[in-house]
N, C-alpha and C positions, 0 to 999 in steps of 0.2 A: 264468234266469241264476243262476248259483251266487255265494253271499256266503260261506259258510262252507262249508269243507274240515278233512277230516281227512286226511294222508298219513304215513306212515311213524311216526306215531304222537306226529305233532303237529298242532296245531289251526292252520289260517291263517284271514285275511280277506281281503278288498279293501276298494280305500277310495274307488276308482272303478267302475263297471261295464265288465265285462271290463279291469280294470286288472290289474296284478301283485298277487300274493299275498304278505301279511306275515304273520311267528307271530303266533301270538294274544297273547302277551304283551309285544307292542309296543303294544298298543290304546291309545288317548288318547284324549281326550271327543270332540275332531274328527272323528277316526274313526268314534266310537261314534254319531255322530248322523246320517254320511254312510252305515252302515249302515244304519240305521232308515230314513233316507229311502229309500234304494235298497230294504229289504225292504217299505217302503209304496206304492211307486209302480210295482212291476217282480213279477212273478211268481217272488218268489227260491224258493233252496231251498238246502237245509242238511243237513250229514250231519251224522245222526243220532250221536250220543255213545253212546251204549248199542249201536248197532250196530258201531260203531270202537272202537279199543281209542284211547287217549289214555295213553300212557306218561309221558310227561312231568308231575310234578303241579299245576305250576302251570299250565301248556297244561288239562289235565284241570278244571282248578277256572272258570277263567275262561272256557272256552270254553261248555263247562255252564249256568253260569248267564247267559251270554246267548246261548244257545240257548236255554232254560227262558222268557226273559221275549219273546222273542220267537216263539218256539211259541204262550207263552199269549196275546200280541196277535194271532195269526192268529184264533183265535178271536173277537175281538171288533174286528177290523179297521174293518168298514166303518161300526160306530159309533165308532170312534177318528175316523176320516178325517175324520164329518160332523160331530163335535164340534169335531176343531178348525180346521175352515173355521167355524162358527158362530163361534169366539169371535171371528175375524178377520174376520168381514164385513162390519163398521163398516167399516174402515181400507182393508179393500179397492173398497169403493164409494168412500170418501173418495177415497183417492188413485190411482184405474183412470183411463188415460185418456178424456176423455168422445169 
């Protein structure tokens, strides 16, 4: 599943999976965290900025840097994931149904 698009020489997102595509410089923290979820839990992918050209500057600035931090979590994913299930699994035993 695709989270990030470049077309025509602007950067989109989505905010759902397989949802409609917004510019990147609509992003708001809501957004930016239903990305993350979606890029933690779903086999996303992302085109590449340096392979698109990115005309627009501020499409170019913001699209970049979260491609960049979410490139650099693919790397270190699956201790991301079991980190923060660790920190919540007091609360999850607490409150799972028995």
């Amino acid at each position: 599943m695709k989270i990030l698009k470049i077309d025509n020489g602007c950067g989109y997102f989505r905010k759902v999976a397989d949802g409609d595509w917004f510019e990147i410089d609509s992003i708001d923290k809501h957004a930016l965290l239903s990305l993350l979820n979606m890029y933690l839990e779903n086999d996303a992918q992302m085109d590449d900025p340096s392979e698109n050209e990115l005309s627009n500057e501020v499409h170019k600035i913001v699209y970049s840097n979260i491609f960049e931090k979410l490139a650099a979590l693919a790397e270190n994913k699956p201790t991301f994931k079991d980190e923060s299930e660790r920190l919540y699994i007091d609360e999850l035993k607490k409150y799972a149904p028995s």
